[in-house]
C-alpha positions as CSV (number, residue, x, y, z in Angstrom):
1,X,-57.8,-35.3,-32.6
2,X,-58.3,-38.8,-31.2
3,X,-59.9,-39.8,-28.0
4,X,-56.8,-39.5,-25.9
5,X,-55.6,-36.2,-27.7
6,X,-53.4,-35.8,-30.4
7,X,-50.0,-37.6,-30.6
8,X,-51.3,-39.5,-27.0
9,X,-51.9,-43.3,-27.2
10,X,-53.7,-45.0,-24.7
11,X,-52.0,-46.8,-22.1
12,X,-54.2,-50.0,-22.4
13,X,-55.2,-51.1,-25.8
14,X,-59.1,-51.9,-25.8
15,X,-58.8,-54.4,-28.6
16,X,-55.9,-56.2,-28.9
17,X,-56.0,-59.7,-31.0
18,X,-53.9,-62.5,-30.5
19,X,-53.0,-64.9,-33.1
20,X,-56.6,-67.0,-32.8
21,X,-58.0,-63.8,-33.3
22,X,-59.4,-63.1,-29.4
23,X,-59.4,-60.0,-27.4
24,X,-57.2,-58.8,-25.0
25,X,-56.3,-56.3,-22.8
26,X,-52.4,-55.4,-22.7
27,X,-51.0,-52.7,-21.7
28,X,-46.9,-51.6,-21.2
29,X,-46.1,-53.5,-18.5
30,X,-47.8,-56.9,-19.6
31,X,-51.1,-55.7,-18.8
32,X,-53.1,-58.6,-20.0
33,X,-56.3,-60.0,-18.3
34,X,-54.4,-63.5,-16.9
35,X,-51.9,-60.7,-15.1
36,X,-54.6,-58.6,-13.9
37,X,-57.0,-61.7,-12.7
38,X,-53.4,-62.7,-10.9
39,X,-52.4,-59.5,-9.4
40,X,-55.8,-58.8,-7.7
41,X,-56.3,-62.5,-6.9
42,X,-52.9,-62.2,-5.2
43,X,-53.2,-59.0,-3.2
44,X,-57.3,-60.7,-2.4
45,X,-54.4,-63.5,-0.8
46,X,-52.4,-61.0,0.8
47,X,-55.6,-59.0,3.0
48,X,-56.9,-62.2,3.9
49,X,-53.1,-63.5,5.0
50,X,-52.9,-60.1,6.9
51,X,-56.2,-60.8,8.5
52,X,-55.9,-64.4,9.4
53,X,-52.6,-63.4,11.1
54,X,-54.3,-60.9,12.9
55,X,-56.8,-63.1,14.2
56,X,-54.4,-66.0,14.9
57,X,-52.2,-63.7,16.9
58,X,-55.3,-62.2,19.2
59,X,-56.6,-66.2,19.6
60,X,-59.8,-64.8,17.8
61,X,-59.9,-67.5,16.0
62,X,-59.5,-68.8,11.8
63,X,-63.0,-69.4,10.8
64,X,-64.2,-68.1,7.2
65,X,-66.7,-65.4,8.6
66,X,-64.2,-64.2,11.1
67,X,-61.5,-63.5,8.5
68,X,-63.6,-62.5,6.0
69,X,-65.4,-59.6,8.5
70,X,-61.7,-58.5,9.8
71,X,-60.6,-58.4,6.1
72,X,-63.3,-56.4,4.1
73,X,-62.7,-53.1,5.2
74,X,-58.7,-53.4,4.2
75,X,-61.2,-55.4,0.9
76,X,-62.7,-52.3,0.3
77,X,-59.7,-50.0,0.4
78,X,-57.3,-51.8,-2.2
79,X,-60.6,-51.9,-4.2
80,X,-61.1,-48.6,-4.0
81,X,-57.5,-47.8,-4.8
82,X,-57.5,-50.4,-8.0
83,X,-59.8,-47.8,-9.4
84,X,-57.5,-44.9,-8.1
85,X,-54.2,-46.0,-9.6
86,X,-55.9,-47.7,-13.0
87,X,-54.2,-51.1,-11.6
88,X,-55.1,-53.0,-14.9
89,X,-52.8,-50.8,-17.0
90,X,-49.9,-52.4,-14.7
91,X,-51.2,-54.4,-11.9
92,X,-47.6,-55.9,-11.6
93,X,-45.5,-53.1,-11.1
94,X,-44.7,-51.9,-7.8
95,X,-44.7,-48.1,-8.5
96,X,-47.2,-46.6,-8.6
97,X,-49.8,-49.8,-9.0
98,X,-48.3,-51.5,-5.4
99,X,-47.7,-48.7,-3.7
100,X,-51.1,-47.2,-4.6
101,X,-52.6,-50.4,-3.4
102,X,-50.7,-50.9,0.0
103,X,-52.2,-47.0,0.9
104,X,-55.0,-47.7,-0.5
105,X,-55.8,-50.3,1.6
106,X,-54.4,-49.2,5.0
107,X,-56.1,-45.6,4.5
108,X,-59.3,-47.3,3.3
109,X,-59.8,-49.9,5.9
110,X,-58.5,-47.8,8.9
111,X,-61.2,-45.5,7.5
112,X,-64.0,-47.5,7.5
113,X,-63.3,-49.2,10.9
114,X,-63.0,-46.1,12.6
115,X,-66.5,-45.1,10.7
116,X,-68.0,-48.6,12.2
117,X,-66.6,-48.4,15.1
118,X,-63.9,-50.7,15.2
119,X,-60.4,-50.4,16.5
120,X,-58.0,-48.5,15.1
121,X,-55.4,-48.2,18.3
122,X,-52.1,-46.5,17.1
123,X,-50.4,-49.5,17.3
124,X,-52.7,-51.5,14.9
125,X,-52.3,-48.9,12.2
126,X,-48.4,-49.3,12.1
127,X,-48.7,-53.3,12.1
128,X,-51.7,-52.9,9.4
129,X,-49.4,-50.5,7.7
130,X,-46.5,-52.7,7.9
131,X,-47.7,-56.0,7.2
132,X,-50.0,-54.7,4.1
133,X,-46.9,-53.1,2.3
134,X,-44.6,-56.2,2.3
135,X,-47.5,-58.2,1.3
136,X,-48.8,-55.8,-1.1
137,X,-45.9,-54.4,-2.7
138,X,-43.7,-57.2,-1.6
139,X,-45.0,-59.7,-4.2
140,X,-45.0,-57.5,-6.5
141,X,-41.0,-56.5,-5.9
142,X,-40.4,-60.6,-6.0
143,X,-42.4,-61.1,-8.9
144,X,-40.1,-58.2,-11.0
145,X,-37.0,-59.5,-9.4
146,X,-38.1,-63.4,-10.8
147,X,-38.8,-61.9,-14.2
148,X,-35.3,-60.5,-14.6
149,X,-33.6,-63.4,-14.5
């Protein structure tokens, strides 16, 4: 019986060669290192859109600390939830990699603001919520949409 148990193949090949002969990652949904660099890069755009947007619409102002302090809890959660969902195997696809993501990162960030005592007023979670999923799953939906056609 192999590592991932008889008859099972793995979802991400670990050595994969392309026609010069170098390594890469690819898994079933075009899993390869370029579209995983891109897809986290991407939703790193996305928390720090949602968080310059916040700050901009409370005048607290667009400097590089500011946005960065707002961002890194929401940061921290789609990190954490990269490693939850296994985002490399299909960090393009909206279900369950976006999805996971977007929850990820609300459920992650509201967390740890609450924890260091930051606000987490009722009405922030539904425009965190709101915001993070079309920007998290949303370029993810466009992205599918473009590659159909």
């Amino acid at each position: 019986m192999g590592l991932y148990g008889e008859g099972v193949e793995p979802a991400v090949s670990d050595d994969v060669r392309d026609r010069n002969g170098q390594g890469r990652t690819e898994g079933r949904a075009g899993g390869t290192r370029a579209a995983t660099l891109t897809a986290a890069a991407a939703d790193v755009v996305a928390v720090l859109a949602f968080a310059a947007a916040g700050r901009r619409s409370h005048a607290a102002g667009l400097d590089v600390t500011g946005v960065l302090g707002t961002a890194a809890p929401f940061l921290a959660g789609a990190a954490g939830a990269w490693a939850v969902v296994r985002a490399w195997r299909r960090p393009r696809s909206v279900w369950p990699t976006g999805v996971g993501i977007w929850l990820g990162a609300v459920a992650g960030g509201m967390g740890i603001r609450a924890v260091t005592g930051q606000g987490t007023a009722p009405s922030f979670v539904v425009v965190a919520t709101t915001v993070l999923g079309v920007l998290l799953v949303g370029w993810r939906g466009v992205a599918r949409l473009s590659r159909r056609r």
